[in-house]
C-alpha positions in Angstrom: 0.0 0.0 0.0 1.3 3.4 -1.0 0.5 7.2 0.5 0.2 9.9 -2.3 0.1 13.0 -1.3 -1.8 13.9 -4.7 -5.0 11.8 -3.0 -5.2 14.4 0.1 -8.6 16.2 1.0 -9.3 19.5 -0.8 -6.8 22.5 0.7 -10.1 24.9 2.5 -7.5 27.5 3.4 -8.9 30.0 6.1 -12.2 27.6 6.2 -10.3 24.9 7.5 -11.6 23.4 10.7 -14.6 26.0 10.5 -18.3 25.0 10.6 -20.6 25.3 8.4 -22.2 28.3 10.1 -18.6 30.2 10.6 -17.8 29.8 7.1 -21.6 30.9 6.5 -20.7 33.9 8.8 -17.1 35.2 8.2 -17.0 34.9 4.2 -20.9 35.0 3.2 -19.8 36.2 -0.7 -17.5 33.2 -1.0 -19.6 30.7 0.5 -22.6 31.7 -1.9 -20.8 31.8 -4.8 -19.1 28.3 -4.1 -23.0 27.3 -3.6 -24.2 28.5 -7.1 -21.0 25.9 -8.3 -18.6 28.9 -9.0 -15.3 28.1 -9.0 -13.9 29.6 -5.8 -11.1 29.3 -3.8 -13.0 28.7 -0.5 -10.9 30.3 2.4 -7.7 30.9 -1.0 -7.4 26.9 -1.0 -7.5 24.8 -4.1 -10.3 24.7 -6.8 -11.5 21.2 -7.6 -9.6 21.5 -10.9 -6.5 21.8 -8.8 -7.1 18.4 -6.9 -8.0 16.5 -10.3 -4.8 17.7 -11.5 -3.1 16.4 -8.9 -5.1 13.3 -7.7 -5.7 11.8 -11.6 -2.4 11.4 -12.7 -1.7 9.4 -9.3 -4.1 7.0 -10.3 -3.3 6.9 -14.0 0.0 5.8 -13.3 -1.2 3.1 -10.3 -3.6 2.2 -13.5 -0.8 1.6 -15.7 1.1 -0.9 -13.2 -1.9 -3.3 -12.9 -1.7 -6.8 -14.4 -4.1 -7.2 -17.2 -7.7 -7.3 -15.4 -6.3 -6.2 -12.2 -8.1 -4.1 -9.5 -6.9 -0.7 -8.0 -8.5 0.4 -4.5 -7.9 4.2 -4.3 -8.7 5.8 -1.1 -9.0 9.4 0.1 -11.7 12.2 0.3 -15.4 11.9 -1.0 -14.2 16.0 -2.3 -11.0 14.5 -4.2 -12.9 11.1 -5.1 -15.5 13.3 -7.1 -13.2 15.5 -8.9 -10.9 12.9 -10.2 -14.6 10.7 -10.8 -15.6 13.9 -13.1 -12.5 13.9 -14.9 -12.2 10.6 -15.5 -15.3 10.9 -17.4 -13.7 13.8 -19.3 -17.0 16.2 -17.5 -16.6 19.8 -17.7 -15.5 20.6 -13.6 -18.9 22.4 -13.0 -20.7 19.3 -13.2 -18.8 17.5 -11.3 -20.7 18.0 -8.1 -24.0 16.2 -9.7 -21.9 13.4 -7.9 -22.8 14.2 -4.8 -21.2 13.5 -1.8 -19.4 10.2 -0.7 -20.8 8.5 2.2 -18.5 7.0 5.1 -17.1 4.2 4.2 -18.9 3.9 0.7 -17.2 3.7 -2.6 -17.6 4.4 -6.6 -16.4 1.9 -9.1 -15.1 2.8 -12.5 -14.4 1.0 -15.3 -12.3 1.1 -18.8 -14.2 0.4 -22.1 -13.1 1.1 -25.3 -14.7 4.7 -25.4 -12.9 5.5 -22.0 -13.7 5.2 -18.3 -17.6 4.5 -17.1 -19.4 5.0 -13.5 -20.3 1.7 -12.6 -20.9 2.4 -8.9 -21.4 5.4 -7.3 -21.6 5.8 -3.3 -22.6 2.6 -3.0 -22.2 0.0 0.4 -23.2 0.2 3.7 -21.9 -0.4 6.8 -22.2 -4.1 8.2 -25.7 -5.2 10.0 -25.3 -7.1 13.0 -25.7 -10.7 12.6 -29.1 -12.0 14.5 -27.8 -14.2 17.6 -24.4 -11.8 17.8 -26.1 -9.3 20.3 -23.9 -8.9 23.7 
């Protein structure tokens, strides 16, 4: 298992660690704009074409190691999972949220046809039920 830096969570800058009601608060023209699906620097971080260009070509290149019909498990963020999802799929960034978010512990699945990558799965999986009979 490898760590790419390239996979981290979307930079927020001066919204880091902020709720959703601070950020509301402190930078309401930002935060409507980002809202409407502008592209903004929320808090001067990264745009979510700055974290496809840095997350896709990490996977790419993991993609180009695989054995013929093997499997690549990326983890990170649900916010760097859709953006390298949308481009991928060669969308235009501002439709990239139509994704919407990625759950806990939930995961997309893409595949490569002959026309390119596909969504086969998106936020799909749940978290395990208890087994009747395993109660403590």
């Amino acid at each position: 298992m490898d760590h790419h830096e390239g996979l981290r969570e979307t930079y927020a800058g001066e919204w880091q660690g902020l709720t959703n009601a601070e950020i509301r608060a402190r930078y309401p023209e930002q935060y409507e704009a980002w809202a409407k699906g502008e592209p903004v620097r929320r808090g001067g971080g990264e745009l979510a074409t700055e974290v496809a260009d840095r997350s896709v070509p990490v996977v790419l290149a993991a993609v180009e190691k695989l054995p013929v019909d093997g499997t690549l498990v990326v983890v990170s963020h649900g916010g760097t999972i859709r953006t390298m999802i949308g481009r991928l799929l060669g969308m235009e960034a501002d439709l990239w949220e139509r994704f919407g978010g990625l759950s806990n512990c939930c995961w997309s699945v893409l595949g490569q046809g002959t026309r390119g990558w596909r969504l086969l799965e998106h936020n799909a999986g749940t978290l395990p039920q208890p087994v009747i009979g395993d109660e403590t």
